[in-house]
C-alpha positions in Angstrom: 0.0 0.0 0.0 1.3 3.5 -1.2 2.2 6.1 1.9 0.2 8.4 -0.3 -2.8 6.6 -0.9 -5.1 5.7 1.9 -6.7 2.5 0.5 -8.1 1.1 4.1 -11.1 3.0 5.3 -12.4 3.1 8.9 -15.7 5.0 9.3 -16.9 3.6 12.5 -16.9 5.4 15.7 -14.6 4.5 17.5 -15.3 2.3 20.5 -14.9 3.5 24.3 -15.4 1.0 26.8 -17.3 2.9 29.3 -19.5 6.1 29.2 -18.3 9.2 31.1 -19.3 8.9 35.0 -22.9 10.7 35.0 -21.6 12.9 37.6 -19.2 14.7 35.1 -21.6 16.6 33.1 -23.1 18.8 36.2 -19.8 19.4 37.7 -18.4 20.6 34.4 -21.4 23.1 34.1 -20.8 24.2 37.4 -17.0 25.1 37.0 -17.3 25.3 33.3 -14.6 28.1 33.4 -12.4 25.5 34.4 -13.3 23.1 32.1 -12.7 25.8 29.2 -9.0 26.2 30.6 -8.2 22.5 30.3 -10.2 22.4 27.0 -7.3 25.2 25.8 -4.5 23.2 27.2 -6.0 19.8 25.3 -6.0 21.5 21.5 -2.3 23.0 22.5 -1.2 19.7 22.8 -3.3 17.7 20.3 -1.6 20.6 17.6 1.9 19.3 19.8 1.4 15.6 19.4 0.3 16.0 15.4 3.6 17.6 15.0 5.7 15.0 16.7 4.5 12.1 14.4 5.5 14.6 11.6 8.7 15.0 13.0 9.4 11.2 14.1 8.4 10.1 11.2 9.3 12.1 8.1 9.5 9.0 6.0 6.0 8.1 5.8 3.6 10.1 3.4 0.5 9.8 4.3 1.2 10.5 8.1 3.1 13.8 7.5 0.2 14.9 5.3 -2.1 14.1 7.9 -0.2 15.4 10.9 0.5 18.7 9.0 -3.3 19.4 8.6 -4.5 18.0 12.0 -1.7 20.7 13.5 -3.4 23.3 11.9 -7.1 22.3 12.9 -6.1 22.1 16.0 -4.1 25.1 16.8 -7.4 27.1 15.1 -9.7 25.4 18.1 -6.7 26.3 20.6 -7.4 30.0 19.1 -11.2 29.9 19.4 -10.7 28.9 22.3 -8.6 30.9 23.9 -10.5 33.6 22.4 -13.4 32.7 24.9 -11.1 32.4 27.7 -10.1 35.7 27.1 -13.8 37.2 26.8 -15.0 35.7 30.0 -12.2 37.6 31.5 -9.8 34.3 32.5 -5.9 33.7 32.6 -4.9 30.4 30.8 -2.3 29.8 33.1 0.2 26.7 33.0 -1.1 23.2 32.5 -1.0 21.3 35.7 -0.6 18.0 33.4 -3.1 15.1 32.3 -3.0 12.2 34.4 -5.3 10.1 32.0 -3.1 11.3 29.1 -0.1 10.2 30.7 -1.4 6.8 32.4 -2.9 6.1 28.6 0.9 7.1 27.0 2.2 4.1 29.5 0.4 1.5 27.3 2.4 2.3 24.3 4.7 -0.9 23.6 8.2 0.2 23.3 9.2 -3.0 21.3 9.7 -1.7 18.0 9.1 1.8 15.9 6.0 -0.6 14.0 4.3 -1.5 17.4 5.1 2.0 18.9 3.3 4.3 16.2 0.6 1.8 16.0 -0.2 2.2 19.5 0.6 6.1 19.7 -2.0 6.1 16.5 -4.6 4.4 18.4 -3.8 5.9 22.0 -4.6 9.5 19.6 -7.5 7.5 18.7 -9.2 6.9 21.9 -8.1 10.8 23.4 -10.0 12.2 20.6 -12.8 9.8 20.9 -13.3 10.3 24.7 -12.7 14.9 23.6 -16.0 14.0 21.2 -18.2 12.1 23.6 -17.6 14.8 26.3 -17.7 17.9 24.1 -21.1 16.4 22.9 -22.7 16.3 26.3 -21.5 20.1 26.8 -22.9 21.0 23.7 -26.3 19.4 24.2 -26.6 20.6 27.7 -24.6 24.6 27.8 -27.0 27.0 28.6 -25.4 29.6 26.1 -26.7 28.9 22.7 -23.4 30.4 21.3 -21.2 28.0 23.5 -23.3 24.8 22.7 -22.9 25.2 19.2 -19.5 26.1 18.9 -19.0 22.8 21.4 -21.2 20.5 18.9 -18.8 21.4 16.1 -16.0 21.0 18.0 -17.2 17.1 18.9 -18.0 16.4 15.3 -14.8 17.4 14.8 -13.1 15.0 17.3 -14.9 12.4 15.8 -13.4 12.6 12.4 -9.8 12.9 14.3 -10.3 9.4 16.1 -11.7 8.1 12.9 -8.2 9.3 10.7 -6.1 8.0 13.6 -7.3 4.7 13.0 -7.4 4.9 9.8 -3.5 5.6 9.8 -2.9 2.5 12.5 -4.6 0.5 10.1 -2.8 1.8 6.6 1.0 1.3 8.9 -0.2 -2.0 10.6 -2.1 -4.7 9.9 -5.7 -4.2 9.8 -7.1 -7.0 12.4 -4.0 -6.7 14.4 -4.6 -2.8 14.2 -8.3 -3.1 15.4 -7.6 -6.2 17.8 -4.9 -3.8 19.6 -7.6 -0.5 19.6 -10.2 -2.7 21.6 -6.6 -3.6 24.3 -6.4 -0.4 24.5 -10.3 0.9 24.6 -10.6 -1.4 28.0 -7.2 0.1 29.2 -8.9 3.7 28.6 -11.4 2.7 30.5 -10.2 1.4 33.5 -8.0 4.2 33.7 -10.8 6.7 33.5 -12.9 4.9 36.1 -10.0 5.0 38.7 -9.7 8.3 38.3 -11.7 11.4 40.5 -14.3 13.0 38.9 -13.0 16.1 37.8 -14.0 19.6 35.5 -12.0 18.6 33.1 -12.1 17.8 29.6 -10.3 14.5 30.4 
């Protein structure tokens, strides 16, 4: 298969193992100013990690393509973002770090480059597929009719980025082995999340 030519679709949603903890949504309401800071602090790094694979992995086509685009999407929602932060009258501040993020990174296999961008794909995969379900109940339930549809795009988008992350694991890998290792690591997700507080964040 060329680097260039994407000839293995995946249109599915990808799968989570569990639904966010019901007592997410209210809290995140509640301290949704907090919620909006992490959200910033998410698209920084999303734009962060799509430039790493570019960087890490020059050789293959398809990926730098890919990574170059999603780096620009992203640092556009970091922007629209920010922009809100900054009307409501907020300081960004410095990321206090993502424990799910991190605790997700520590199932990457470290046997070989194949195995490592396969899982890095998918681990993408399952961030961006976790963003869209909770960016979805935000935009269904945000009293601001402004902020709920600017949220509903933003999970539609998400969406599409799990979807290409896949996609990718399955054009460098191969595909039942791809998707075999994406359900590993959906019940890995969420374990994680379910040990972890309830908090207004976006993960």
């Amino acid at each position: 298969m060329s680097d260039s030519d994407l000839q293995i679709g995946y249109q599915d949603a990808v799968p989570l193992a569990c639904e966010t903890d019901p007592a997410w949504l209210p809290l995140a309401l509640e301290r949704f100013d907090e919620v909006l800071c992490d959200h910033a602090h998410c698209e920084k790094k999303a734009a962060s990690q799509a430039i790493s694979f570019l960087a890490t992995w020059p050789e293959k086509v398809r990926l730098v393509q890919a990574m170059s685009r999603l780096a620009h999407e992203e640092l556009t929602h970091f922007r629209q973002v920010y922009d809100r932060i900054q009307a409501r009258g907020l300081v960004l501040g410095r990321d206090p770090g993502n424990p799910y993020a991190k605790a997700l990174r520590k199932q990457v296999r470290a046997d070989n480059e194949a195995t490592r961008l396969t899982d890095l794909l998918l681990v993408c995969a399952l961030i961006e597929a976790r963003s869209h379900e909770r960016l979805a109940l935000l935009a269904d339930a945000l009293p601001d009719e402004d902020l709920r549809q600017f949220y509903a795009g933003l999970a539609q988008a998400e969406g599409g980025h799990a979807r290409l992350f896949v996609q990718l694991a399955i054009q460098y890998d191969e595909r039942n082995e791809a998707l075999r290792r994406l359900a590993e690591l959906s019940t890995a997700e969420g374990e994680i999340l379910s040990a972890l507080p309830v908090k207004p964040r976006i993960h």
